[in-house]
Every structure is written in C-alpha cells, then in structure tokens.
PyMOL Python script that loads the backbone (N, CA, C, O; Angstrom):
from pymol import cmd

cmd.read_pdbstr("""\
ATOM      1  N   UNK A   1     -37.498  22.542   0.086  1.00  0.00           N
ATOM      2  CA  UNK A   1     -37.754  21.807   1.336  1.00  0.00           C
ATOM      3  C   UNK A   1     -36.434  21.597   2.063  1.00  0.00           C
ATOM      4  O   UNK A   1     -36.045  20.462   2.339  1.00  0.00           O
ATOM      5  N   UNK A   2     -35.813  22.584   2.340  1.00  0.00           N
ATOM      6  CA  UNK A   2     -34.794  22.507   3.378  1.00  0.00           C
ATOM      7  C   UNK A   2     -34.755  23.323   5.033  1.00  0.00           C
ATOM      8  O   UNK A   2     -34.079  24.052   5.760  1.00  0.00           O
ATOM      9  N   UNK A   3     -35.857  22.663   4.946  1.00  0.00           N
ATOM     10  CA  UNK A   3     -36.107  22.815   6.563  1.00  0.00           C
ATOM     11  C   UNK A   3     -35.044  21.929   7.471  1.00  0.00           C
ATOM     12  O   UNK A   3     -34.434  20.960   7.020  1.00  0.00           O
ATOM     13  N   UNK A   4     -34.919  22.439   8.876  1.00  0.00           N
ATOM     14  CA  UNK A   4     -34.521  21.585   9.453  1.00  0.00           C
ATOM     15  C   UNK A   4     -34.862  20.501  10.235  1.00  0.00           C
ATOM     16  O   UNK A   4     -34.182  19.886  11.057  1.00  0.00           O
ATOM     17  N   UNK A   5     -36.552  20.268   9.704  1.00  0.00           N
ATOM     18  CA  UNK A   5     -37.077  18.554  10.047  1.00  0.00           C
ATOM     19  C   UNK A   5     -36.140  17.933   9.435  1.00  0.00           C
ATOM     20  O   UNK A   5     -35.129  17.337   9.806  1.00  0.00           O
ATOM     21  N   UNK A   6     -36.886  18.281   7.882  1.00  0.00           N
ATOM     22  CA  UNK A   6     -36.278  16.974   6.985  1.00  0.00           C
ATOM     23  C   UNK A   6     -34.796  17.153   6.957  1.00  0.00           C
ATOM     24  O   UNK A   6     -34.388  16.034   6.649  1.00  0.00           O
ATOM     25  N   UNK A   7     -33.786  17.918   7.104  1.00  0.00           N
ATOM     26  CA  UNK A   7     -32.705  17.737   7.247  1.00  0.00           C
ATOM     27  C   UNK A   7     -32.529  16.527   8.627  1.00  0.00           C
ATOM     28  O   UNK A   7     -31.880  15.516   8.360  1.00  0.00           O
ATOM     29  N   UNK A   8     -33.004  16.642   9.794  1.00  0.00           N
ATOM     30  CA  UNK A   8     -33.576  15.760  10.770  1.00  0.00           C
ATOM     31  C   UNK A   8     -33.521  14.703  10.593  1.00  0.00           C
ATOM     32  O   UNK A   8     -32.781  13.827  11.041  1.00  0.00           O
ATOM     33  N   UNK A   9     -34.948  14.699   9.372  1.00  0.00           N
ATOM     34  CA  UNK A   9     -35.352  12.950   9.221  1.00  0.00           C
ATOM     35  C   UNK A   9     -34.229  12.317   8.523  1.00  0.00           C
ATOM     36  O   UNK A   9     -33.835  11.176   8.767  1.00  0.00           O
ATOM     37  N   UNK A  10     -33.583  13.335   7.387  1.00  0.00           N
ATOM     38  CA  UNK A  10     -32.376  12.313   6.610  1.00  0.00           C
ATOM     39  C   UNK A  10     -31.625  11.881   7.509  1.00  0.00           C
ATOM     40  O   UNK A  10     -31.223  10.731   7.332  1.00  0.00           O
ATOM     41  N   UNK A  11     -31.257  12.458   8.517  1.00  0.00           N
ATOM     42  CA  UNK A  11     -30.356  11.950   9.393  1.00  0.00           C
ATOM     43  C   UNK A  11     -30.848  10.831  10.057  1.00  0.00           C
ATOM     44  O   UNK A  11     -30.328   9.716  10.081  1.00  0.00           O
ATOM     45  N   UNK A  12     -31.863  11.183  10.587  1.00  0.00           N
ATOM     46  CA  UNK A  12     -32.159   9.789  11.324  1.00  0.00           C
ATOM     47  C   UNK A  12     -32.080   8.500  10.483  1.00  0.00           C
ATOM     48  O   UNK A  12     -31.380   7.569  10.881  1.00  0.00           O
ATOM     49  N   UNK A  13     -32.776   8.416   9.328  1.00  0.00           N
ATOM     50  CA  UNK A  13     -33.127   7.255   8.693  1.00  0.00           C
ATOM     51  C   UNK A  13     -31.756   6.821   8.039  1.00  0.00           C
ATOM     52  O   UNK A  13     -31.537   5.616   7.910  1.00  0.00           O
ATOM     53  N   UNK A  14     -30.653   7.918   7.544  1.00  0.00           N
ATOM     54  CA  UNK A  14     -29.298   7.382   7.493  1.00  0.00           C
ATOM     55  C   UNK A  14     -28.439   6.997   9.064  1.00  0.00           C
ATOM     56  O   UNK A  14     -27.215   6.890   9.004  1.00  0.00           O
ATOM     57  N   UNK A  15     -28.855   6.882   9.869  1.00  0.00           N
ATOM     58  CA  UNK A  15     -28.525   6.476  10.885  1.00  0.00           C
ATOM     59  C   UNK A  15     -29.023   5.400  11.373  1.00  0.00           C
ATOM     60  O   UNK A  15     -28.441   4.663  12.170  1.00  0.00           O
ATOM     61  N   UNK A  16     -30.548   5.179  10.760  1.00  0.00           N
ATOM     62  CA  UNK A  16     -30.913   3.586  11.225  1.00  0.00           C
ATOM     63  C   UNK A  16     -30.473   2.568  10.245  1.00  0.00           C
ATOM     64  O   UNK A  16     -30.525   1.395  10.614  1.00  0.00           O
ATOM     65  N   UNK A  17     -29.878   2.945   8.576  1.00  0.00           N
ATOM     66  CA  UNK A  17     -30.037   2.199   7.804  1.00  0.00           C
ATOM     67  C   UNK A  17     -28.354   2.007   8.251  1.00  0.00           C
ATOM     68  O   UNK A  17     -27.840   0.894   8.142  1.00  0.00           O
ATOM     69  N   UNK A  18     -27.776   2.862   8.618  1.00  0.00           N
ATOM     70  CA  UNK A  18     -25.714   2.364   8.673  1.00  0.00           C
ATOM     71  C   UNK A  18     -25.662   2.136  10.145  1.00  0.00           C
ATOM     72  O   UNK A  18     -24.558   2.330  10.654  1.00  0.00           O
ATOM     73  N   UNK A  19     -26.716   1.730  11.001  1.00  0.00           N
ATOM     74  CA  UNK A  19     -26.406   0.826  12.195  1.00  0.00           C
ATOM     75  C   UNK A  19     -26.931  -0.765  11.589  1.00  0.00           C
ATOM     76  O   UNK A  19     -26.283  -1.811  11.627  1.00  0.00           O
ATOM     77  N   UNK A  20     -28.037  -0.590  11.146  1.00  0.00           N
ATOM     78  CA  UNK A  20     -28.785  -2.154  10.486  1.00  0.00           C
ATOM     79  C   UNK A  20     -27.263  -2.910   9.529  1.00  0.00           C
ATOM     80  O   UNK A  20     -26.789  -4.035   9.690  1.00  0.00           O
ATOM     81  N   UNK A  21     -26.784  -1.778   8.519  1.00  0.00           N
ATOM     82  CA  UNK A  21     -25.980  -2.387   7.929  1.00  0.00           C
ATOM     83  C   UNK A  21     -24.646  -2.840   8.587  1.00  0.00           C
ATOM     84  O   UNK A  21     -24.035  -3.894   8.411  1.00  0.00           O
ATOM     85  N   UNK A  22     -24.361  -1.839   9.345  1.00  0.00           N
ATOM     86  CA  UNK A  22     -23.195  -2.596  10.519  1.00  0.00           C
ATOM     87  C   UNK A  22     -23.694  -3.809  11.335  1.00  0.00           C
ATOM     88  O   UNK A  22     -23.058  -4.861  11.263  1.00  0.00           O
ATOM     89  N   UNK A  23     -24.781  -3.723  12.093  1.00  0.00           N
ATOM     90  CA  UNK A  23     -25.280  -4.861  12.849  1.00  0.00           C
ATOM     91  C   UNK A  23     -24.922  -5.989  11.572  1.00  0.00           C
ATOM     92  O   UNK A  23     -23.771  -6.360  11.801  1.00  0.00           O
ATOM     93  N   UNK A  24     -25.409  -6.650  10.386  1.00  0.00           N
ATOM     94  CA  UNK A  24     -25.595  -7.313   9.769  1.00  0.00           C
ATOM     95  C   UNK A  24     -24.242  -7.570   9.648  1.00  0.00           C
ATOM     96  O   UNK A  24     -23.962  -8.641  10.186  1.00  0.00           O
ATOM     97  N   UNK A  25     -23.024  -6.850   9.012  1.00  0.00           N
ATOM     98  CA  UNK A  25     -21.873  -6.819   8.975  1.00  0.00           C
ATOM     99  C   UNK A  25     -20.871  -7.677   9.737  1.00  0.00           C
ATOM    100  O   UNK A  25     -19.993  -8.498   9.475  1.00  0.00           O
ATOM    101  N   UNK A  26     -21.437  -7.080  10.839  1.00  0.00           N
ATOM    102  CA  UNK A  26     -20.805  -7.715  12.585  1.00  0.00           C
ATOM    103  C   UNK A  26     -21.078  -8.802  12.415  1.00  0.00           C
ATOM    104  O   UNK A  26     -20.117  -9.499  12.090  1.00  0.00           O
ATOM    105  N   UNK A  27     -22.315  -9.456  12.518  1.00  0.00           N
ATOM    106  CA  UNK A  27     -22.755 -10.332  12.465  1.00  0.00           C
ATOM    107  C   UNK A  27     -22.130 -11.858  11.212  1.00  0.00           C
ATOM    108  O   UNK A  27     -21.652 -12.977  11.397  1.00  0.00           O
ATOM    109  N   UNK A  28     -22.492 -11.051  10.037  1.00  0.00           N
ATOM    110  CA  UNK A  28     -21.818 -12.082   9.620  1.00  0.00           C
ATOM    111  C   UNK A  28     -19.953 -12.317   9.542  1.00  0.00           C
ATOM    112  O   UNK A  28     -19.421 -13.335   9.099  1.00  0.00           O
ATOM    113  N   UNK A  29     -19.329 -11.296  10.002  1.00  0.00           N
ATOM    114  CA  UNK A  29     -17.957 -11.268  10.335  1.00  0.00           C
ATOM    115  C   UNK A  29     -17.950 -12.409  11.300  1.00  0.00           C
ATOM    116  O   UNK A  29     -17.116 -13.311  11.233  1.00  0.00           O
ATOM    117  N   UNK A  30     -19.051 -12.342  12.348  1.00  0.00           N
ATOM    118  CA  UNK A  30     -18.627 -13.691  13.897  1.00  0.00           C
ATOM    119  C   UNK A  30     -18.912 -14.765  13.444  1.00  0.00           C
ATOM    120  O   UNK A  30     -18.314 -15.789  13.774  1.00  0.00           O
ATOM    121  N   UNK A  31     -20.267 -14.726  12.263  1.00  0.00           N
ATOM    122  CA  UNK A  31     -20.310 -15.761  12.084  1.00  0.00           C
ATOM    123  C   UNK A  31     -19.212 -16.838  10.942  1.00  0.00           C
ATOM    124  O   UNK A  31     -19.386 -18.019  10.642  1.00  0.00           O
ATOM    125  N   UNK A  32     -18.144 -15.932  10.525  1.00  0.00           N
ATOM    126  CA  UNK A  32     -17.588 -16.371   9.348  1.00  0.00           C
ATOM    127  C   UNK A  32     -16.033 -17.081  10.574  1.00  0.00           C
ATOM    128  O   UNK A  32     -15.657 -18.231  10.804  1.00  0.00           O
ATOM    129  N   UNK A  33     -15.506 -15.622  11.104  1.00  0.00           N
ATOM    130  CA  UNK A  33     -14.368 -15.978  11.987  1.00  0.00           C
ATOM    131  C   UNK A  33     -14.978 -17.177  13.196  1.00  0.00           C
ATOM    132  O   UNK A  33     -14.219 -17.633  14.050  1.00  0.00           O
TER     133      UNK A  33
END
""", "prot")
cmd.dss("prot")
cmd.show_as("cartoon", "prot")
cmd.util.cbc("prot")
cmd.orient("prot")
C-alpha cells in the first residue's frame, strides 16, 4: 500500500497532529511566561 493517497493521508494527519501539538505548546509557553 504505497500509493500516493496514503502517502497523502500520512501527511496530512502528521500535519494536523504537529500543528495541534505546537498550538498546545504555544499556548502553554504564554501561559507560563
């Protein structure tokens, strides 16, 4: 299964999960400084 959907979808879903984890990141960085 190395099509280039699922090459696709990994990307996407590693792209929503390391913006969520940055958002959260950010977040508690402002809230600490």
């Amino acid at each position: 299964m190395n099509t280039i959907e699922a090459k696709l979808g990994y990307l996407f879903w590693y792209a929503v999960i390391a913006l969520s984890v940055y958002s959260l990141l950010s977040s508690i960085y402002l809230y600490i400084s």
